[in-house]
PARO-697476 format. One line per field, with one value per residue (C-alpha): residue number from 0; residue in one letter; x, y, z. Coordinates in Angstrom, 1 decimal. Example, Ala and Ser with C-alpha at 12.3 -4.5 7.8 and 13.67 -1.06 7.14 Angstrom:
# residues 2
i <- 0	1;
aa <- A	S;
x <- 12.3	13.7;
y <- -4.5	-1.1;
z <- 7.8	7.1;
***
This chain:
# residues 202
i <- 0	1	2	3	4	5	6	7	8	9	10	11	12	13	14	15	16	17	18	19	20	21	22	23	24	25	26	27	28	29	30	31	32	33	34	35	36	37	38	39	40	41	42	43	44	45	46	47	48	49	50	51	52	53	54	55	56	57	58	59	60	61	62	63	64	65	66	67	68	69	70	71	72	73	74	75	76	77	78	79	80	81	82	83	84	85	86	87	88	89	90	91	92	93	94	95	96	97	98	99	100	101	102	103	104	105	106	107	108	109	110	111	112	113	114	115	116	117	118	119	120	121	122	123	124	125	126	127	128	129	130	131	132	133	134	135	136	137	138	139	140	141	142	143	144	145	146	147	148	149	150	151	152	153	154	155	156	157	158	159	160	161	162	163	164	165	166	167	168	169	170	171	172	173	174	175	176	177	178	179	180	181	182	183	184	185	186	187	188	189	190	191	192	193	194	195	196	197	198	199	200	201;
aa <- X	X	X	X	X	X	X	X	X	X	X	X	X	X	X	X	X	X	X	X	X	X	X	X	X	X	X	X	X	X	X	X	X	X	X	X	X	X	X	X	X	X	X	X	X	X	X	X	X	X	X	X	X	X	X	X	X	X	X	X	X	X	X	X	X	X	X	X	X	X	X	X	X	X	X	X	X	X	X	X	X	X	X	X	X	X	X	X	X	X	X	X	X	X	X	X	X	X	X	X	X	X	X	X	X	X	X	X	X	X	X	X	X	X	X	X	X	X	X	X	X	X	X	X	X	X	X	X	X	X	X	X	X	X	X	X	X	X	X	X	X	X	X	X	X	X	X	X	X	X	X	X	X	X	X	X	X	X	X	X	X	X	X	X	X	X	X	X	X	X	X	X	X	X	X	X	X	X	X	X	X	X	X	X	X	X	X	X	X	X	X	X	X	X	X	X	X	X	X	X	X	X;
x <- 15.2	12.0	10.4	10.7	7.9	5.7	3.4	2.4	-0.7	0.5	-1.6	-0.2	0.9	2.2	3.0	5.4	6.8	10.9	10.6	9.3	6.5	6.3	4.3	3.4	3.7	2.4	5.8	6.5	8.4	10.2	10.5	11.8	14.0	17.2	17.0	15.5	18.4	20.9	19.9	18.9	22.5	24.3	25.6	23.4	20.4	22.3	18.8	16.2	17.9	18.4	22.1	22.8	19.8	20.4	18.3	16.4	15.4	14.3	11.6	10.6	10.1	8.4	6.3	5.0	4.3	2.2	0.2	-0.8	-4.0	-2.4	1.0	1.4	4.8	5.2	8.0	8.1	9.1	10.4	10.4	10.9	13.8	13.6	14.0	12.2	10.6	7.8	5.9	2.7	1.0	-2.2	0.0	-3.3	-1.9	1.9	4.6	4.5	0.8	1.9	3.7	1.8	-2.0	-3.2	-5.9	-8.3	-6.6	-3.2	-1.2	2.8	5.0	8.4	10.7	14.1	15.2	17.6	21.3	22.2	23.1	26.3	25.6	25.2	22.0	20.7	19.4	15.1	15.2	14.5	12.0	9.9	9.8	8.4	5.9	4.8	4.5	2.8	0.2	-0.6	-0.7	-2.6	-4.8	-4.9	-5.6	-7.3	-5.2	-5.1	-2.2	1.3	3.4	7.1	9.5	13.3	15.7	17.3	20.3	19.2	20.1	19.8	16.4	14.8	16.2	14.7	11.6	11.5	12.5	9.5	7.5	7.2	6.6	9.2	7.3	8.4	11.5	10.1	11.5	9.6	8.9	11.1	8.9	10.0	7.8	7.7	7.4	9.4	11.7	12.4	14.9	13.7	14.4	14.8	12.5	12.3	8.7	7.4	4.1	2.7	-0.7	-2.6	-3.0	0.7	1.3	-2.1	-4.2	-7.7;
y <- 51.8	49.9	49.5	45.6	46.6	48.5	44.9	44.8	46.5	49.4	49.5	53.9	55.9	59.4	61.8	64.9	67.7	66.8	64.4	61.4	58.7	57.2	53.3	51.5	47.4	44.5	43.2	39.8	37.5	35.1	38.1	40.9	38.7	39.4	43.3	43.3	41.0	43.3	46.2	44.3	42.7	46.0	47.2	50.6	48.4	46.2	48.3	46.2	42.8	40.5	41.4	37.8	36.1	34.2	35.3	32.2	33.1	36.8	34.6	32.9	36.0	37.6	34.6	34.2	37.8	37.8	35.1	37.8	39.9	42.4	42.9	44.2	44.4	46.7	47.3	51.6	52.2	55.5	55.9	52.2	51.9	50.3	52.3	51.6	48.5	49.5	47.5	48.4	46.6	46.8	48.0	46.3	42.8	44.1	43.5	48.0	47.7	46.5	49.6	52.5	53.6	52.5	55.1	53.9	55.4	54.2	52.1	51.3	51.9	50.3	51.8	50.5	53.1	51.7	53.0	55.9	56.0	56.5	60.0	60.0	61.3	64.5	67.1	66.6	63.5	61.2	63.8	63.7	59.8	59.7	62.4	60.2	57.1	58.8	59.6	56.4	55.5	58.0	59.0	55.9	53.8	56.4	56.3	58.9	59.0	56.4	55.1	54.1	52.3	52.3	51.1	54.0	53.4	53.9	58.1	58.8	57.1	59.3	62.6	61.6	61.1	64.1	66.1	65.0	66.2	63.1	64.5	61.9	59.7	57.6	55.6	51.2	48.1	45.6	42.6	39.3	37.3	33.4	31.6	28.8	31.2	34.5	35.4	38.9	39.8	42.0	46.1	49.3	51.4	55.7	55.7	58.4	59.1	61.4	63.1	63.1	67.1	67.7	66.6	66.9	70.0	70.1;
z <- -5.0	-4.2	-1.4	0.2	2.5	0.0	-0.3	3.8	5.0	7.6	10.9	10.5	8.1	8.2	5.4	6.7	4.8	4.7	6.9	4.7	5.0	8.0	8.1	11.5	10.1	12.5	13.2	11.3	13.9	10.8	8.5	10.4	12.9	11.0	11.2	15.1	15.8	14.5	16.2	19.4	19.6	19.8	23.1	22.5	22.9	26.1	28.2	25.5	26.9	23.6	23.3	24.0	22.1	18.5	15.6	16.2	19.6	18.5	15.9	19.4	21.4	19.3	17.4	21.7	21.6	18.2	20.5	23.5	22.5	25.5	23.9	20.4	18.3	15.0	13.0	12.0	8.7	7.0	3.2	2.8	5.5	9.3	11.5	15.0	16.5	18.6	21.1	23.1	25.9	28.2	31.5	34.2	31.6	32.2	35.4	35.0	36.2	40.0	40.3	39.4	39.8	36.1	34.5	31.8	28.1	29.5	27.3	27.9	25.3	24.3	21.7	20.1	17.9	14.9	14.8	13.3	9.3	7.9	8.4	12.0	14.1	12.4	14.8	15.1	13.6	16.4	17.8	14.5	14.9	17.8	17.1	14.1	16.1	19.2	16.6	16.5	19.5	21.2	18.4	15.9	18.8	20.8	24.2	26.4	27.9	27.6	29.7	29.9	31.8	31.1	32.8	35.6	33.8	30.6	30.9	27.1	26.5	30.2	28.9	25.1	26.7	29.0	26.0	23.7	26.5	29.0	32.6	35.0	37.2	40.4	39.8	40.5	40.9	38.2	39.5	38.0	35.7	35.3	33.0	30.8	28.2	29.4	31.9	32.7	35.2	38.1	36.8	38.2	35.8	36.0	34.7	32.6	31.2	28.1	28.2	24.7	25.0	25.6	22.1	20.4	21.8	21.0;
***
């Protein structure tokens, strides 16, 4: 089967033994609307907000984004298959900056993981992912330490998190954000943050 993203130039990539190849993409707002719409509209992913957006308005959200030099959006592909869309952000250029004390090295961290295969979720699976792309992040971009922000309700992503090694910070209330270009409802947000040396000693 070949690969339809084989051609694009990969910001990451990661090789791991039975795991697969793992490829950090710019996200491409008019290419890769269809599959972020999919997953976004699914009521897994109700916590990422686009449930009710048309493919259309994904391209727009994303097309704004690819504007910010603050706010970065990157589609995560394994062995040739979609499987995550990942978005990092200065937090000091982010609504998560008026809540915590920012360090320098920080840098916030969204994650929409796609839905399981026809197989289900395999035990590991999700944790190696995120290994693969916390390499990037922390090391590939040289970060210290990241930061995240879901939603208090959001139960599965916090204990994810905490699992992979994320120590629980204060629960906030994000500010609403109405602008011409994005509005963002006000959130209750359990934030969590990663130190480099928890995952990468040395």
């Amino acid at each position: 089967m070949s690969d339809p993203y084989a051609s694009r130039t990969a910001v990451h990539e990661q090789v791991s033994d039975g795991f697969g190849t793992v490829r950090v993409l710019p996200l491409d707002p008019q290419a890769d609307a269809g599959v972020i719409h999919a997953w976004a509209r699914e009521e897994r992913a109700v916590f990422w907000g686009m449930t009710g957006l048309t493919e259309q308005q994904v391209v727009e959200v994303y097309a704004h984004l690819d504007t910010l030099t603050t706010h970065h959006a990157y589609l995560v592909v394994r062995d040739g298959d979609p499987v995550a869309l990942l978005q990092t952000y200065e937090p000091e250029a982010d609504r998560v900056g008026e809540c915590y004390d920012v360090r320098p090295g920080d840098i916030g961290v969204h994650l929409l993981l796609a839905p399981a295969g026809p197989d289900g979720g395999q035990p590991g699976w999700t944790a190696r992912l995120v290994t693969a792309i916390a390499r990037y992040v922390l090391l590939g971009l040289d970060r210290r330490r990241i930061v995240v922000d879901p939603d208090v309700g959001n139960e599965k992503a916090i204990a994810r998190f905490l699992k992979q090694g994320f120590t629980a910070g204060p629960v906030v209330v994000l500010p609403e954000i109405d602008l011409p270009d994005v509005y963002l409802p006000e959130k209750k947000a359990q934030l969590a943050f990663l130190d480099r040396e928890i995952l990468f000693p040395g």
